[in-house]
C-alpha positions, 0 to 999 in steps of 0.5 A: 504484517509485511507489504511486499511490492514485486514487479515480475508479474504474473509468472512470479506470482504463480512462482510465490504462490506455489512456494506458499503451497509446498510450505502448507503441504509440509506443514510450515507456518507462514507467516502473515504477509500482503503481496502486491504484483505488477507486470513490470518496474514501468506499471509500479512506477506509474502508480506508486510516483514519489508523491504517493510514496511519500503519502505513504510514508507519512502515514507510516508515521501516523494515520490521520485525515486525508486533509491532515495529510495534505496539510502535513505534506504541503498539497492540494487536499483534492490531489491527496485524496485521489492519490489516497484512493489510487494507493488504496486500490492497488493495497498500499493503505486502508481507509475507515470513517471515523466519527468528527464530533460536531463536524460528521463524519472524516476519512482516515487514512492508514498503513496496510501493513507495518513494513513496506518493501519495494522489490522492482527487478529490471530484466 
């Protein structure tokens, strides 16, 4: 599955769904696909920082713990976990617990898609 990331707001949102309409009607398959809209380069840049990008790169990579991420990325495993919360509202990963014999129960972090694509058009 495709993650597209667009910063054209509101009106190319309206623009990509009822492109996505037309091809229903005419009987095209789509093809299974995450869309993520901001209002402009300016709101995408203030939640998707270079910390976070590389969060999600690294996940990407290999879905782990968050503590495995901080441990991998260099960061506080506070820091991680609000990033990965911050990144999980807006879509950019998922979450699930997983049972941690012995130790109860751990957050892991995964991609919510294979491919990442960040579209920011400066108008």
């Amino acid at each position: 599955m495709k993650l597209t990331v667009h910063t054209d707001g509101m009106q190319g949102y309206k623009d990509r769904a009822l492109a996505r309409a037309a091809r229903l009607d005419r009987n095209e398959k789509l093809t299974p696909e995450i869309s993520i809209t901001f209002d402009d380069p300016v709101s995408m840049a203030e939640v998707l920082t270079v910390q976070r990008l590389r969060l999600v790169r690294q996940v990407q990579e290999q879905s782990s713990s968050i503590s495995d991420l901080a441990r991998r990325l260099r960061r506080d495993p506070a820091a991680v976990r609000k990033d990965v919360n911050k990144l999980e509202s807006v879509g950019m990963v998922r979450t699930e617990e997983r049972i941690n014999p012995g130790h109860g129960r751990v957050k892991f972090v995964l991609p919510a898609a294979r491919e990442l694509r960040l579209i920011a058009v400066l108008s």
